[in-house]
MIGU-909535 format. One record per atom (N, C-alpha, C): residue in three letters; x, y, z. Coordinates in steps of 0.02 Angstrom, whole numbers, plus 50000, padded with zeros to 5 digits. Layout:
# residues N
ALAXYZ...
This chain:
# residues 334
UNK491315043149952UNK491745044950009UNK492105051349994UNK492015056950032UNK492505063250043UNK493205062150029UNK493555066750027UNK494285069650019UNK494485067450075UNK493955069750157UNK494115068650222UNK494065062950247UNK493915058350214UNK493885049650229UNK494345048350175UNK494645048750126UNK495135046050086UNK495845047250153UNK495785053350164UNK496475055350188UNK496505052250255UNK495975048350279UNK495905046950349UNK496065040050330UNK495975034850273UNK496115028650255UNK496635030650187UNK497135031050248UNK497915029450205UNK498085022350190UNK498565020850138UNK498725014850128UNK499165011250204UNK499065003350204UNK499145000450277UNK499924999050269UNK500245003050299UNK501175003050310UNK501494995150355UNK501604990050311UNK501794984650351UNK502534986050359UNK502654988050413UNK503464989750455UNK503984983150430UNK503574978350441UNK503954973350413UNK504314971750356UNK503864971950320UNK504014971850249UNK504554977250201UNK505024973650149UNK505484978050115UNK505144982250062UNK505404986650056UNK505064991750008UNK505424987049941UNK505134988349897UNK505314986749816UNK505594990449776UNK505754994449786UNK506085001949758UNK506325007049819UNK506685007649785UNK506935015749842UNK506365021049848UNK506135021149787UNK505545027449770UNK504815024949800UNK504725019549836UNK504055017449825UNK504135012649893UNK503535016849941UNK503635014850005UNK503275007850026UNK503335004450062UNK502844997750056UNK502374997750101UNK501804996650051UNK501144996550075UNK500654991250060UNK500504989950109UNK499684982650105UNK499204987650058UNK498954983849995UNK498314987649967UNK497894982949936UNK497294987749940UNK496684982349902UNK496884983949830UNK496784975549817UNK496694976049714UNK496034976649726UNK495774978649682UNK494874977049665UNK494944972749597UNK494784968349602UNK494714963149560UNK494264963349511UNK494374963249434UNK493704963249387UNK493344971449416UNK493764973449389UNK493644980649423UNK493224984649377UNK492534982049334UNK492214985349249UNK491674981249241UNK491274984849214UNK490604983949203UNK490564974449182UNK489944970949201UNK490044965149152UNK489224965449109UNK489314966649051UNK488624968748980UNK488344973249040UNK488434978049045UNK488114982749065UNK487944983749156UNK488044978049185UNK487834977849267UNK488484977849288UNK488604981649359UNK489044982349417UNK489404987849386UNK489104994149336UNK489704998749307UNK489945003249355UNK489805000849434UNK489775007749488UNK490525004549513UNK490845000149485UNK491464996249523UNK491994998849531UNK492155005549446UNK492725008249503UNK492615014549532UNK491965015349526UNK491965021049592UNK491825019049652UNK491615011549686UNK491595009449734UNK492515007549752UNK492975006149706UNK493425004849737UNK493915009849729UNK493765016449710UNK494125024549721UNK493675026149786UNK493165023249800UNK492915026449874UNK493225022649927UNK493325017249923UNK493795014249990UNK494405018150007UNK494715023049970UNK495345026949979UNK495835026049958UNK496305028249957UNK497055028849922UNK497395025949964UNK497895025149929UNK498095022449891UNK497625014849856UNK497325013949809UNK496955008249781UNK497445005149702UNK497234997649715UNK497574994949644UNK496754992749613UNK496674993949543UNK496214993649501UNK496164987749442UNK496124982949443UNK496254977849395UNK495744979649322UNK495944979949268UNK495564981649201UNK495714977449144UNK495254971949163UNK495444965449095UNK495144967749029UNK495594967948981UNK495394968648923UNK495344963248855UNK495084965148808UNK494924960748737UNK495024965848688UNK495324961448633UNK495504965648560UNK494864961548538UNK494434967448526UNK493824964848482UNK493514968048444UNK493534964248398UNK493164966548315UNK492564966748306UNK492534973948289UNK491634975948292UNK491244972748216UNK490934968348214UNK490744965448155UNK490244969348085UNK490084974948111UNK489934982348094UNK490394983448043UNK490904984848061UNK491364989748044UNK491954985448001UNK491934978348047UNK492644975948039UNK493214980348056UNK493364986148109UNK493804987048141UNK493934982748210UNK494424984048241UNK494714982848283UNK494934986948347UNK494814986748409UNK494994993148457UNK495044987348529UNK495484990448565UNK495254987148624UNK494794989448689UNK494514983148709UNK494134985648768UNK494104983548811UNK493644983748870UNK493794981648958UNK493074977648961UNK493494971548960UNK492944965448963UNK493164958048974UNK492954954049002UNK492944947649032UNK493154945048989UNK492544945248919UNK492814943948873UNK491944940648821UNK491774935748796UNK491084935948764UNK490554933348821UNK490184933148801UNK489924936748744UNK489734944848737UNK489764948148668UNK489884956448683UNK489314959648647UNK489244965548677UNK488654968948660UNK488794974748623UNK489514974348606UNK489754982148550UNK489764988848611UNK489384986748663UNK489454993948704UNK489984994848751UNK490524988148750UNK491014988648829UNK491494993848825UNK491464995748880UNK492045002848872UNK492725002548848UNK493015007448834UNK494055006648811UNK494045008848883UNK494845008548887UNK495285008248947UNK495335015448969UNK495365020548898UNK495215028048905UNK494575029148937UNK494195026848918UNK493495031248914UNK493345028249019UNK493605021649032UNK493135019249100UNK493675020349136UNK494255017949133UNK494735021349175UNK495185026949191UNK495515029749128UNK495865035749141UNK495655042249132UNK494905042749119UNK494655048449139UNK494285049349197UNK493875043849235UNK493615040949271UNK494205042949337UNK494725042749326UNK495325044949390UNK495495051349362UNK495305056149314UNK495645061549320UNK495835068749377UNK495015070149402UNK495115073749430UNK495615069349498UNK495555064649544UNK496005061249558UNK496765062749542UNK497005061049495UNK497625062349480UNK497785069549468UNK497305073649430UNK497625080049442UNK497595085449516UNK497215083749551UNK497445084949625UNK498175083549645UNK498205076149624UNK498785074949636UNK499295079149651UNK499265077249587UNK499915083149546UNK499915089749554UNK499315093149578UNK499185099049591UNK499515100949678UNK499225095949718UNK499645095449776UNK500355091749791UNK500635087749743UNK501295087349752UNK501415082249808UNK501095078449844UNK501345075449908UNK501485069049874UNK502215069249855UNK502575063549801UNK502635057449859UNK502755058649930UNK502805052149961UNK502375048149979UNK501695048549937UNK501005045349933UNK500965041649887UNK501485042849821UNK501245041449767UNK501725033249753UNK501255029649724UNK500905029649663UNK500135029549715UNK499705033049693UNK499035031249707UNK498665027449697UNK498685025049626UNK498035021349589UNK498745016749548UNK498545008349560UNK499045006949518UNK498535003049477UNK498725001649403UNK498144999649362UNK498354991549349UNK498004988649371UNK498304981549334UNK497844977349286UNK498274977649214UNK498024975749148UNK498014968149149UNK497554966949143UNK497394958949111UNK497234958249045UNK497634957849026UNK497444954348963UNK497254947748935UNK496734947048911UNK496314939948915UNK496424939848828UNK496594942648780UNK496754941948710UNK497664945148702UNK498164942248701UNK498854945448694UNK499184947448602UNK498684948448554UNK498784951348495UNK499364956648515UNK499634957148460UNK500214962948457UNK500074969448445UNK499394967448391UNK499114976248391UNK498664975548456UNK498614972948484UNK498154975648535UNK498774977648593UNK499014976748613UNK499544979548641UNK499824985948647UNK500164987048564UNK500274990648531UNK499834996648542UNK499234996948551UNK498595000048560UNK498495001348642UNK498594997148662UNK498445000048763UNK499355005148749UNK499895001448725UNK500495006048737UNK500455013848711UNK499915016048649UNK499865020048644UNK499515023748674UNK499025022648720UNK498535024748772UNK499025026648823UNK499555023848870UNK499625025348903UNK500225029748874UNK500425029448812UNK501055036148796UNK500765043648809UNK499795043548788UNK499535048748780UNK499475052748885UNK499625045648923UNK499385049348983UNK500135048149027UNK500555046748995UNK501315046649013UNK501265051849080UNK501235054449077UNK501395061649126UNK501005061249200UNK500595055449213UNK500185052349264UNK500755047449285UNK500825042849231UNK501275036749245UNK501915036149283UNK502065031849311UNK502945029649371UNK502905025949299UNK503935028049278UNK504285027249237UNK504845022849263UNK505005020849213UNK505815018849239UNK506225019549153UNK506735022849144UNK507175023349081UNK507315016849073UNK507465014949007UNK507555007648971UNK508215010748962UNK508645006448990UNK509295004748978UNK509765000948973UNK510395000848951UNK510834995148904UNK510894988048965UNK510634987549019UNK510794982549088UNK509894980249087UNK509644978449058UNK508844976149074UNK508804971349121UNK509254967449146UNK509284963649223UNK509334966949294UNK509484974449284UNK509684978349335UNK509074983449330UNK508584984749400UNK508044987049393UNK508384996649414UNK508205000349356UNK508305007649337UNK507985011749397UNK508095017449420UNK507835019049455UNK506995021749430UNK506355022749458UNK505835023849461UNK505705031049454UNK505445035949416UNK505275041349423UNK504435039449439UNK504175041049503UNK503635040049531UNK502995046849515UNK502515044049499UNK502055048149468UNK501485046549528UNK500775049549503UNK500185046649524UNK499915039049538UNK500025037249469UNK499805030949429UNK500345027049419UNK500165020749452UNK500735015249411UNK500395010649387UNK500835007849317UNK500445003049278UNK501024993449275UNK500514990949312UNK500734983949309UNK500534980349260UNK500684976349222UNK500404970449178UNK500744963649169UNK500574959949122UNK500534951349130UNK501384949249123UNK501314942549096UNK502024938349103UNK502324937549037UNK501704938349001UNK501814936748919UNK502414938748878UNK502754935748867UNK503284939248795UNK503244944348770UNK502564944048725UNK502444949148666UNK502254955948702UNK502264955648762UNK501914961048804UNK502684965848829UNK503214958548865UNK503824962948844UNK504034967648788UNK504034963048728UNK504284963648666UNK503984972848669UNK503274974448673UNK503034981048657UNK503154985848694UNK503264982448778UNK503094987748824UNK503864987948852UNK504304984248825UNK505014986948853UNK505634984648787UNK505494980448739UNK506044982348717UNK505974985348651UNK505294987448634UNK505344990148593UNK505474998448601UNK505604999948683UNK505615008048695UNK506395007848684UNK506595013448642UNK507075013748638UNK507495017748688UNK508175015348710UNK508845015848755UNK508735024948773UNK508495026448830UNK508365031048866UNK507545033148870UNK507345030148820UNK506375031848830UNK506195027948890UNK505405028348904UNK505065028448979UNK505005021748972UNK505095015549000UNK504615012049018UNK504135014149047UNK503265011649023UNK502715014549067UNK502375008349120UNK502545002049080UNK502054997049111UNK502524993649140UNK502654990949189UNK502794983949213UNK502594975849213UNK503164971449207UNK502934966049164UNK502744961349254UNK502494957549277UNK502464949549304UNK503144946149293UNK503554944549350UNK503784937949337UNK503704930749288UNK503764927049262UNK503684924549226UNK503714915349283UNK503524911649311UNK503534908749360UNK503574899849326UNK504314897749362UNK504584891949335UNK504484885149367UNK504684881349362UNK504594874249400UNK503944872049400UNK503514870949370UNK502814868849373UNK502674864849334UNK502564857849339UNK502234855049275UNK501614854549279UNK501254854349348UNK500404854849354UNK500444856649403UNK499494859949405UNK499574864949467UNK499434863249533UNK499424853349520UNK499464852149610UNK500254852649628UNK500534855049610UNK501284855249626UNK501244865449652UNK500874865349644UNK501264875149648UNK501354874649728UNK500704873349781UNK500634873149844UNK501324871049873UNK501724864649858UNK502314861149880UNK502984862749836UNK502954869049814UNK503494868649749UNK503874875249797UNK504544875549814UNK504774878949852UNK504934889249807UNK504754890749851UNK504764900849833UNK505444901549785UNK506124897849799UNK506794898449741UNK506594895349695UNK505994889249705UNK506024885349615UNK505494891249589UNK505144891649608UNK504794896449582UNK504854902349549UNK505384906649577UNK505364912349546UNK506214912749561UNK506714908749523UNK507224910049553UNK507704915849542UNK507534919849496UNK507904928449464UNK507684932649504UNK508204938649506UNK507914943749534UNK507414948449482UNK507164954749511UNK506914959849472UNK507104959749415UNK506944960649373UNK507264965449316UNK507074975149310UNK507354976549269UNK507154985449228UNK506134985849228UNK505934977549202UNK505624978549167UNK504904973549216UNK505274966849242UNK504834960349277UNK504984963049315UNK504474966249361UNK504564969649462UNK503904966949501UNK503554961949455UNK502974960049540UNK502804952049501UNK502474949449557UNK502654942949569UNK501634940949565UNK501394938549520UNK500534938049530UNK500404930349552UNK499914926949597UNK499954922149593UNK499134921249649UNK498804913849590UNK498434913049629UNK498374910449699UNK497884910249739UNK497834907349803UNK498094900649814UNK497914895049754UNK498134889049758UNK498634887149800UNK499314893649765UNK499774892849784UNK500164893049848UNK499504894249895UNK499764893749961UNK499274887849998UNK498554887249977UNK498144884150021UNK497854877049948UNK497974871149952UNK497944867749905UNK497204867049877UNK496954868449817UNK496544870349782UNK496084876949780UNK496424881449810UNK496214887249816UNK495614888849851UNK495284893449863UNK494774896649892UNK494314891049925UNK493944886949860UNK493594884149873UNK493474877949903UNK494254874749911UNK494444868049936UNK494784870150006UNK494984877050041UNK495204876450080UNK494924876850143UNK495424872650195UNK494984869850255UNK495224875850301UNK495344873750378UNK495634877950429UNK496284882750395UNK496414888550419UNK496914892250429UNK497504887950460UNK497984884750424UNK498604881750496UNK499274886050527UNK499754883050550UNK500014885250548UNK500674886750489UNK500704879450464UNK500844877750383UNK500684884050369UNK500104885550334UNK499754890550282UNK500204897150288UNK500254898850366UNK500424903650384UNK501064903450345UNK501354899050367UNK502224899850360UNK502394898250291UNK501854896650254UNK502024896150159UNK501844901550144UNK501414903950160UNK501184913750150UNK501614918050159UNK502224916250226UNK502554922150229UNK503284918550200UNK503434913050191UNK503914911650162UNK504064914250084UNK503104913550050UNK503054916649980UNK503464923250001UNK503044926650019UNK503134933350023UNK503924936550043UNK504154933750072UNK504854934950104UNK505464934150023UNK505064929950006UNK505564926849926UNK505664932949911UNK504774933849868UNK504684939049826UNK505294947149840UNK504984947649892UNK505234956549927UNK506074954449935UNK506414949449944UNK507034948749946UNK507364947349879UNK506794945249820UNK507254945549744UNK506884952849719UNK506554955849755UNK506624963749734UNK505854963249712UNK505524961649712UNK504584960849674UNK504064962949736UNK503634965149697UNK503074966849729UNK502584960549742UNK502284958149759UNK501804951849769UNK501264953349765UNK500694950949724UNK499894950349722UNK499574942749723UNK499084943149769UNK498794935049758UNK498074936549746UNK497744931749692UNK497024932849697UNK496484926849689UNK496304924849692UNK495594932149709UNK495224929549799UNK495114932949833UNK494834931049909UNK494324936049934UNK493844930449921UNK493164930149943UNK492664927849979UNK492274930350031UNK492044924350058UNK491224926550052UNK490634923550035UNK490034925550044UNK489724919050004UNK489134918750035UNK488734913750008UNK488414917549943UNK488204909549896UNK488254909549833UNK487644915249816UNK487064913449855UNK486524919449834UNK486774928949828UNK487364928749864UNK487594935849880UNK488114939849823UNK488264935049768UNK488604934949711UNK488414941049680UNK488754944449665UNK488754950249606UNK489364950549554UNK489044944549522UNK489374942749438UNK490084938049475UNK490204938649521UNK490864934549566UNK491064927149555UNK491734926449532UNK491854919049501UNK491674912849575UNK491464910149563UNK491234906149621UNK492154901149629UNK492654901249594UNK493294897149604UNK493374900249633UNK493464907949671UNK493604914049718UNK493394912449788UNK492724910549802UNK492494911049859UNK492664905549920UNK492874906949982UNK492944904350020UNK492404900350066UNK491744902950043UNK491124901150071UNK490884906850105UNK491184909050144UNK491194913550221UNK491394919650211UNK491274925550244UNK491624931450245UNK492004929350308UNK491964926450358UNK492434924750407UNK492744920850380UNK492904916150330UNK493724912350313UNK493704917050258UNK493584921950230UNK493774926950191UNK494494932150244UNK494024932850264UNK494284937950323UNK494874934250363UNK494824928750354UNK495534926450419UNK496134924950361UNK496034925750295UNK496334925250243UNK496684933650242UNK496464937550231UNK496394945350213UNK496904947750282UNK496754944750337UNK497274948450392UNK497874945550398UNK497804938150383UNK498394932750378UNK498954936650323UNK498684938650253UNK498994941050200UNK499514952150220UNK498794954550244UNK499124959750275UNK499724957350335UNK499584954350359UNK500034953350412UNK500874950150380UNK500644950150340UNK501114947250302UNK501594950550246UNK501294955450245UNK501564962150186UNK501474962150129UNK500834956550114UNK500854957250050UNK500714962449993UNK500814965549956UNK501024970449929UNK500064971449904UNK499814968949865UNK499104969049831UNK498634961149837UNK498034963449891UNK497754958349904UNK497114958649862UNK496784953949838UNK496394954449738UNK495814951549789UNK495294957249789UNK494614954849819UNK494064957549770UNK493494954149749UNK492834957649758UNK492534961549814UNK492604959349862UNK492224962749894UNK492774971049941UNK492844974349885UNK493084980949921UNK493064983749972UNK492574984949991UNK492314988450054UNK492514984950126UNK492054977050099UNK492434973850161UNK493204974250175UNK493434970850120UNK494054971150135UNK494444977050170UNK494374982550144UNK494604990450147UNK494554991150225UNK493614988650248UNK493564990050334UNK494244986350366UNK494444978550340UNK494744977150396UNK495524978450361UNK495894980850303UNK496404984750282UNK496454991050343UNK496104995750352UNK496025003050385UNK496015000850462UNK495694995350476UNK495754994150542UNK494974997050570UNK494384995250531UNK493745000250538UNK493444993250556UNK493764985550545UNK493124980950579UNK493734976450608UNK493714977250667UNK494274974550694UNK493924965650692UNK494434961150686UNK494364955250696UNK494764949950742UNK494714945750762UNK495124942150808UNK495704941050779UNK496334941450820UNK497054940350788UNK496924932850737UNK497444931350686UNK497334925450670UNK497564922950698UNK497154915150718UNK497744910350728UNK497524902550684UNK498194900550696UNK498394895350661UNK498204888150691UNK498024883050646UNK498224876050706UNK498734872850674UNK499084869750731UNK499594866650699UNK499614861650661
């Protein structure tokens, strides 16, 4: 896709919805989900989901894995085993892979676009040197990155110096521990942490467990978005769910209303709909069956403001994000 179709599919402005920052306007966007090669097939994924347009969120699960060669250690962008020694680092498939991207950017300056590309790290191994190791990756491309200064109030979210690139990541401790308190009192925070999400003792409870037990703190400096699977609105997720109701509706936007009112960004994943033969490497717990209860999912969620909606299927999604495959309003039954 052209420069002249990126700029024509701007990110989708829900009027409704609160911005999360002063610096950072609120916008409906596609995550691309499992966004990296798996042993070698689908490596065209994030240039299929830099062609749906900008503003895009990029999900890049990684593994600290030891090359048995060498007996070193490095990290890389992978599901996770079994491994073939060839899966890419986070440098080599993603942040050069957006360069020319970002240096346009920056070359044109239109700061009230930005963040463009937000990267969201999964980490499927949470080692300390592996951490340690993505934090030094992104010190080297700092100058792409939305910052926020680490300072003496870490409950009180700092203001944002907004870049190209923003980097979200998990809930984990040790992920704090590297990526915010070990920056010392005026250095950048680069990554952002997940909420950390309470009241649960099993996960048939998330669906009926109210948005304050759930996440009852505000923002922090450091915790600014809120990740959560589908379950948590439609009971057993993707694959167990029946009609659209009106319920659904009103737990979707009740989530969402929490989130943006204790200051967080919201992501839910993963929503899919296609029959099983149509799979490309796609977790089958994802799929809704249908691209039509995919799709009445996807407008239900935009309509809703949710901040990053986590699909495989990009493109589709993107048509009815842009407003390029129009679909029937949703509705609900009661």
């Amino acid at each position: 896709m052209g420069i002249a179709a990126i700029a024509v599919l701007a990110g989708f402005v829900c009027p409704s919805s609160l911005s999360r920052s002063a610096e950072i306007p609120a916008r409906v966007i596609l995550d691309a989900h499992n966004c990296y090669p798996y042993n070698g097939e689908w490596s065209d994924r994030i240039q299929r989901a830099l062609g749906t347009g900008l503003p895009v969120a990029i999900e890049q699960d990684l593994v600290w894995y030891r090359d048995p060669k060498t007996g070193r250690s490095r990290s890389i962008v992978s599901h996770g085993e079994s491994f073939d020694g060839n899966e890419p680092s986070l440098e080599q498939y993603f942040f050069e892979t957006i360069r020319p991207k970002v240096e346009n950017a920056l070359r044109e300056q239109k700061v009230s676009d930005w963040p463009l590309i937000i990267l969201n790290l999964d980490f499927k191994t949470n080692e300390r040197e592996h951490i340690e190791a993505v934090s030094s990756i992104l010190a080297k491309y700092e100058a792409w990155l939305t910052t926020a200064p680490r300072t003496n109030e870490p409950s009180r979210p700092a203001p944002l110096d907004v870049k190209p690139v923003l980097v979200l990541t998990g809930d984990s401790a040790v992920q704090e521990s590297v990526f915010s308190d070990a920056v010392p009192i005026g250095g950048r925070i680069r990554a952002f942490g997940a909420v950390q999400i309470q009241g649960l003792r099993n996960e048939s409870q998330s669906v009926s467990t109210p948005p304050e037990v759930l996440v009852p703190r505000s923002a922090t400096n450091y915790r600014r978005w809120w990740n959560n699977p589908w379950r948590i609105v439609e009971a057993g997720g993707p694959p167990n769910a029946g009609e659209w109701t009106k319920a659904d509706r009103q737990r979707l936007a009740m989530l969402v209303q929490h989130a943006h009112a204790r200051g967080y960004w919201i992501r839910f994943y993963t929503l899919n709909g296609h029959a099983a033969a149509d799979s490309l490497g796609w977790d089958p717990a994802y799929n809704f069956g249908s691209i039509e209860k995919a799709k009445i999912r996807w407008r239900a969620a935009i309509d809703a403001g949710v901040d990053f909606i986590a699909t495989d299927q990009y493109e589709a999604f993107a048509r009815v994000l842009h407003g390029l495959d129009p679909i029937s309003p949703v509705r609900s039954r009661s």
